[in-house]
C-alpha positions as CSV (number, residue, x, y, z in Angstrom):
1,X,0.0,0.0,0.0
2,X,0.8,3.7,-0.7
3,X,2.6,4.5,2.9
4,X,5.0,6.7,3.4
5,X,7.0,7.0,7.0
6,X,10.3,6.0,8.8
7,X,10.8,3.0,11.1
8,X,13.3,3.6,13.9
9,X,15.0,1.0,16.0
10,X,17.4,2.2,18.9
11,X,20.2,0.5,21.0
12,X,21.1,1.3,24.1
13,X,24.1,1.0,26.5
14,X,22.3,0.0,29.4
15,X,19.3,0.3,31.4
16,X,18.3,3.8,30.9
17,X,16.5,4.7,27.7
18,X,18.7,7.7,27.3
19,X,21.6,6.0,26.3
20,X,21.5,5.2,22.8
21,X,24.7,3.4,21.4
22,X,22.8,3.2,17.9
23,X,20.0,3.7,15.5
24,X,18.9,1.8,12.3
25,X,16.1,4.3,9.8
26,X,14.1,3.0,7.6
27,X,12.4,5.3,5.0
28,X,9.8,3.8,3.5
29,X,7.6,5.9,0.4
30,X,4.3,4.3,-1.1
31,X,4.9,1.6,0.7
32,X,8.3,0.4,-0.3
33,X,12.0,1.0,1.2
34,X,13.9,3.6,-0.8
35,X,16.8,4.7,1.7
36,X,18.3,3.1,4.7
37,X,20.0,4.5,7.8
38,X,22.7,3.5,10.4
39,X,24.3,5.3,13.5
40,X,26.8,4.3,16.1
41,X,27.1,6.8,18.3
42,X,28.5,7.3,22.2
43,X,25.8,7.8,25.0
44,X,24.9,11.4,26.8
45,X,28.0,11.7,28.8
46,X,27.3,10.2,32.3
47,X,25.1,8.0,31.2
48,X,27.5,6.0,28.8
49,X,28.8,2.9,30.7
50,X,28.1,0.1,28.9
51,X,25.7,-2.7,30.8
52,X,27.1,-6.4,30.2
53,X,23.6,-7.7,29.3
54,X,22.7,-5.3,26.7
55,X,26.0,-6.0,24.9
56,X,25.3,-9.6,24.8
57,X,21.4,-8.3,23.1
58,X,23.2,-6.4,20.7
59,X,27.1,-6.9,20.8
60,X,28.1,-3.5,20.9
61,X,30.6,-2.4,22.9
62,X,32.2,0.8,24.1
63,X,35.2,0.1,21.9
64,X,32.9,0.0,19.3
65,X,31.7,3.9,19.8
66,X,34.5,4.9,21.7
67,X,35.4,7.3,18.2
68,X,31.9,8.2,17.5
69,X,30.4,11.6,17.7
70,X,27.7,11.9,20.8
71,X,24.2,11.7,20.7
72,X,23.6,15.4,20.3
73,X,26.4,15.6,17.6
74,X,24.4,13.5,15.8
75,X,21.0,13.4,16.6
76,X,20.7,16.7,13.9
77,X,21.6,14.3,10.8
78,X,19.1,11.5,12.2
79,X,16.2,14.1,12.2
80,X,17.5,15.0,8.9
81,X,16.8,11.5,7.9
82,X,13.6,11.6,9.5
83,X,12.2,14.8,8.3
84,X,8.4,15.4,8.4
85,X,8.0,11.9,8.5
86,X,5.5,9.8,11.4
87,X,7.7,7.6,13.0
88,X,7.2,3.5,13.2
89,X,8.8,1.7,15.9
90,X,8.4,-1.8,17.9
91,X,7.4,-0.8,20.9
92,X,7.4,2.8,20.0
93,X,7.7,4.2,23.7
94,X,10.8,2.9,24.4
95,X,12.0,4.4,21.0
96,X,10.5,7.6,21.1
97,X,11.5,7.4,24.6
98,X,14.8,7.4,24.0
99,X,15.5,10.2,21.6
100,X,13.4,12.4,24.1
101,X,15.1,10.8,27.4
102,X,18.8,11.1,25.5
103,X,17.8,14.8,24.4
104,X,17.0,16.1,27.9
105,X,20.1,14.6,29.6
106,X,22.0,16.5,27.0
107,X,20.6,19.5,27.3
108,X,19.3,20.1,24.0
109,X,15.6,20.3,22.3
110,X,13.9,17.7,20.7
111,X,11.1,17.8,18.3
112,X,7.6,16.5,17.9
113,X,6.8,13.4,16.0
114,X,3.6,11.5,15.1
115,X,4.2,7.9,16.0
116,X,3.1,4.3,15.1
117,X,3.8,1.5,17.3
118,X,3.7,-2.0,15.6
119,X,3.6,-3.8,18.9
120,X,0.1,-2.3,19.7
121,X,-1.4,-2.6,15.9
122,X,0.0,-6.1,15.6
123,X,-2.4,-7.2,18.4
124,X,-5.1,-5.7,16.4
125,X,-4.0,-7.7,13.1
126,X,-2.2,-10.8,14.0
127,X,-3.1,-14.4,16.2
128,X,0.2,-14.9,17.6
129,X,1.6,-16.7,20.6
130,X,4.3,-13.4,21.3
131,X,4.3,-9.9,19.7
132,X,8.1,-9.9,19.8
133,X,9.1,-8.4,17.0
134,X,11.3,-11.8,15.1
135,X,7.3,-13.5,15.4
136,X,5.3,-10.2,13.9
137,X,8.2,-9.9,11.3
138,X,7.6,-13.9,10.3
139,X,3.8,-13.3,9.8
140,X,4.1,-10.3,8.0
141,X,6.4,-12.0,5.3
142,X,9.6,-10.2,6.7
143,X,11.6,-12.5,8.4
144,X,14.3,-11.3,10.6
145,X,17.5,-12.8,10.3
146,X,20.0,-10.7,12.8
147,X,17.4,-9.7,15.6
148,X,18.7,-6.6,17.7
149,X,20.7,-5.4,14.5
150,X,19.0,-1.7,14.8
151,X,18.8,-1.3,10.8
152,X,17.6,-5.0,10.3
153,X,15.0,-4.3,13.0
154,X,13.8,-0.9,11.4
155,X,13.6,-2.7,8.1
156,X,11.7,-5.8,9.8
157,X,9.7,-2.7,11.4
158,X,8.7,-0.9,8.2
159,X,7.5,-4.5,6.5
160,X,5.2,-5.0,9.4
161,X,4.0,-1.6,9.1
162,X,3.2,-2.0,5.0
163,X,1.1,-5.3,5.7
164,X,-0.7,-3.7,8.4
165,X,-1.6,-1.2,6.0
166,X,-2.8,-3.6,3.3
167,X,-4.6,-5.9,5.7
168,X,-6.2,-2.8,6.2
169,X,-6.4,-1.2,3.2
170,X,-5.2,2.3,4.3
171,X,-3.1,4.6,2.2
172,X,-1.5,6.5,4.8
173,X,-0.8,5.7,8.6
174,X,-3.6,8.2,9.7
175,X,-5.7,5.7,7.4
176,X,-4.7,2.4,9.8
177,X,-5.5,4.0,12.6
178,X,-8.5,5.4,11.8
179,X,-9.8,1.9,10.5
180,X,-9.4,0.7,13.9
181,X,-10.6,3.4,15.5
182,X,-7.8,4.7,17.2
183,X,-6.0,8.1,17.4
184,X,-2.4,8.4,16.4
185,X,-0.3,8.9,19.0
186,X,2.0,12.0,18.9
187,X,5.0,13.2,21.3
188,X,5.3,17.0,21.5
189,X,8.8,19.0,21.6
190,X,10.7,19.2,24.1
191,X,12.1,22.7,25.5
192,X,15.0,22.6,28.2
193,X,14.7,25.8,29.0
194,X,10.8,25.5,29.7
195,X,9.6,22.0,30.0
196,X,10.0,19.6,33.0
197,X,12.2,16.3,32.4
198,X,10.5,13.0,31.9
199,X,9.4,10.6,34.7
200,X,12.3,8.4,33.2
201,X,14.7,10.8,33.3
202,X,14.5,12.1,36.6
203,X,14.4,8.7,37.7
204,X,17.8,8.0,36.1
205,X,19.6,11.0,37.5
206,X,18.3,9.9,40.9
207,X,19.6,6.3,40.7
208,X,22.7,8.0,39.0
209,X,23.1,10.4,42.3
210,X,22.8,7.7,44.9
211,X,25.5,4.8,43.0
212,X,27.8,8.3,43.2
213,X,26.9,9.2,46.9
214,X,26.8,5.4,47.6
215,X,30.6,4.8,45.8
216,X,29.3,2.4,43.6
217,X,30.4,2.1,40.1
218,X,28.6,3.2,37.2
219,X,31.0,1.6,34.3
220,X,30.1,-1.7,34.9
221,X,26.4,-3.4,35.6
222,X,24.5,-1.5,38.5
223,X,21.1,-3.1,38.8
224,X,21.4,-5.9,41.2
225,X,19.6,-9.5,40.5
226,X,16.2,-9.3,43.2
227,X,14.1,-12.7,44.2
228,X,10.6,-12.6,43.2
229,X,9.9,-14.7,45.7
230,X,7.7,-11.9,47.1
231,X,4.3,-11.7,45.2
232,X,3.3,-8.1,46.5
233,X,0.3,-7.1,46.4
234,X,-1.7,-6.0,43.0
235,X,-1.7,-2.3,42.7
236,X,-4.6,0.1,40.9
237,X,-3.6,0.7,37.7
238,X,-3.4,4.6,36.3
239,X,-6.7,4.5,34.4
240,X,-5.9,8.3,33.1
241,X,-2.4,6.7,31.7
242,X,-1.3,7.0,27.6
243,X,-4.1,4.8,26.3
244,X,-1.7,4.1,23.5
245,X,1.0,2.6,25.5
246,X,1.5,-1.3,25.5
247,X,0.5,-2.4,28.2
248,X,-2.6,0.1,28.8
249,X,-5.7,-1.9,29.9
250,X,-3.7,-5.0,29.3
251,X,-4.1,-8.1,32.3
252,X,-0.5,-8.8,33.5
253,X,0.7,-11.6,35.6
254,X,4.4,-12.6,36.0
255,X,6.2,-15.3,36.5
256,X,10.2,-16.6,37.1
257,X,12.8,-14.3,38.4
258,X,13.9,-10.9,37.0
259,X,16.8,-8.7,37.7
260,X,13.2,-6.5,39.2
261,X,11.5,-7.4,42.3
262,X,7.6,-8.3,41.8
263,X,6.5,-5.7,43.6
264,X,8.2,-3.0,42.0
265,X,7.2,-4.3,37.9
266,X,3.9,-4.4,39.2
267,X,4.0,-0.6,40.7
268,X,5.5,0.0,37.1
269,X,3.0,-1.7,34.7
270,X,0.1,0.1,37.0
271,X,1.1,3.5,36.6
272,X,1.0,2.5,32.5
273,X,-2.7,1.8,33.5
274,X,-1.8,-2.2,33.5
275,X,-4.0,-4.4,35.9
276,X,-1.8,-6.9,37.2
277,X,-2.7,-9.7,39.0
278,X,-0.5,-12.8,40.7
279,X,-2.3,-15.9,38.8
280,X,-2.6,-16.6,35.2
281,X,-6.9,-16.9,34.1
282,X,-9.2,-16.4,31.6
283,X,-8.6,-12.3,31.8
284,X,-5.0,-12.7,31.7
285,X,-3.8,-10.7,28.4
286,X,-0.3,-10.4,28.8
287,X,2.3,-12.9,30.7
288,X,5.7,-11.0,31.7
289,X,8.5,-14.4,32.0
290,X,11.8,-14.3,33.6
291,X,14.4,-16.9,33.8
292,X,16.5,-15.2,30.9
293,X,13.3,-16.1,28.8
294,X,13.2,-15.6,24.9
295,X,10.7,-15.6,22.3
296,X,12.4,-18.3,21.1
297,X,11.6,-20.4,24.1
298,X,7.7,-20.6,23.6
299,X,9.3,-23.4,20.7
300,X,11.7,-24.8,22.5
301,X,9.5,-26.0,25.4
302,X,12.1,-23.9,28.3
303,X,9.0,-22.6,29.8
304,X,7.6,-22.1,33.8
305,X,4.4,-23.7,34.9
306,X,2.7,-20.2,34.3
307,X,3.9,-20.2,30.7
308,X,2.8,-23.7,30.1
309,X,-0.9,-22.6,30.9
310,X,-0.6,-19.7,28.6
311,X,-0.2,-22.1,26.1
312,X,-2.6,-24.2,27.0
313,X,-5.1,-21.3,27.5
314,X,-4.0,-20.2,23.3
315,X,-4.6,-23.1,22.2
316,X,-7.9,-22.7,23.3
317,X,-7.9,-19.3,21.4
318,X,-7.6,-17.4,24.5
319,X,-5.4,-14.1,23.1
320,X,-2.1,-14.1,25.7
321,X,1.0,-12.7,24.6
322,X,4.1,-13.1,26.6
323,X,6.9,-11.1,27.0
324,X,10.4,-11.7,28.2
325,X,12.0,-9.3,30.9
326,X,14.0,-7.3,28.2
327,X,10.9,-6.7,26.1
328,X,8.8,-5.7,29.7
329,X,11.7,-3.1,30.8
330,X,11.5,-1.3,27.6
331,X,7.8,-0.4,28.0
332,X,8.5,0.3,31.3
333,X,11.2,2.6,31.1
């Protein structure tokens, strides 16, 4: 179909979304590729240690970017690339996330875009066990070969995006989203003189501040491994939340052991107006796995007693999609 957009994938160094290592762009006019992008680039300064587990997702390291221009030297050709385009992403908050998140710790404006996220229409257009993005890619006809490659998952992106459209029948991305009656989300620009920093932000520099106060080192990984042997309780979730987000009026329930305690991803998924609840049932709509989990795994049969019922429970055409802990902390910031 007749689409015209760019789909963005970012890397990061470690935990915090505003620390972008690289950037894969995909421009894509009436509905077929005709220029592709690539970036390496070093983090915001402060924020550019490099975690252990995001180099073994993506394999860069900080030798790799130790001779590339910053984020804000380089952020001005990658909105170049961009121009007035709407931008496509997996799990667009984490990506749109990160070019505002990245922007404010560097001081420097950054502007508005209209957004598509192919995590959120792919539930509306797809059957599938997992909305990672290597299983949307495979249904839409684009395989992806070299997952977590940012310019093979932009290009894996963009496909997804054009057979949306065509199931769909839409021209434009306006067009999709209107056929499934939903409003396009949009992100407005960012002023650093003016406007406040991001929840995420704010939350970095604060974890930043104590490792300093605390003498702990920020070049190496920071976050801790927690037991989630400690349920919680299940918190109310933020009804007046971004109704376009992931996991907004999803069920959640999690299960195995992430480098979060229980307690605290549940806090998080609330306040993105998530319901979580402690057992997997007939309302579940999204399962959250630890364990190192992988999309990969729901083939393999490396699954937890949980993730066994969820596929039980789909192959009785319940709708459950599960998520591994990398895919959850990107929603959640």
């Amino acid at each position: 179909m007749p689409v015209d957009f760019t789909a963005i994938d970012f890397e990061t160094a470690n935990g915090f979304r505003g620390s972008p290592c690289s950037v894969g762009l995909t421009k894509v006019r009436n509905g077929v590729i005709v220029d592709e992008g690539y970036w390496l680039m070093r983090p915001p300064a402060g924020h550019d240690h490099f975690d252990s587990r995001n180099i073994t997702i993506h394999g860069i390291t900080p030798d790799d970017v130790v001779t590339a221009p910053r984020f804000k030297d380089i952020f001005g050709e990658v909105h170049e690339f961009i121009g007035q385009d709407a931008l496509v992403a997996h799990n667009a908050a984490f990506d749109i996330g990160v070019i505002r998140s990245a922007s404010e710790v560097s001081g420097m404006a950054a502007p508005a875009f209209d957004y598509a996220c192919t995590v959120v229409l792919s539930r509306k257009n797809y059957s599938l066990p997992s909305y990672s993005l290597p299983f949307v890619a495979e249904a839409a006809g684009v395989p992806l070969v070299n997952h977590h490659d940012a310019t093979e998952d932009a290009r894996a992106c963009a496909g997804i995006m054009v057979d949306i459209a065509a199931k769909r029948g839409a021209s434009s991305l306006p067009e999709v989203f209107r056929s499934m009656k939903l409003a396009m989300p949009h992100i407005d620009p960012y002023n650093p003189a003016t406007d406040p920093m991001s929840k995420a932000t704010r939350s970095a520099l604060e974890r930043l501040a104590e490792m300093k106060a605390g003498g702990f080192p920020v070049t190496s990984d920071t976050r801790g491994h927690s037991s989630w042997s400690t349920e919680g309780p299940n918190p109310v979730p933020n009804v007046s939340g971004d109704s376009s987000h992931p996991l907004f009026g999803e069920t959640v329930v999690f299960t195995g052991d992430l480098g979060l305690g229980r307690p605290e991803a549940k806090a998080r998924a609330a306040s993105y107006g998530a319901q979580c609840a402690s057992n997997v049932t007939r309302k579940t709509t999204v399962l959250v796995v630890g364990n190192g989990f992988t999309a990969s795994d729901l083939r393999n049969g490396r699954l937890t007693s949980k993730a066994a019922r969820v596929l039980e429970l789909q192959q009785r055409g319940q709708g459950i999609e599960v998520l591994s802990e990398g895919e959850f902390m990107q929603m959640v910031g």
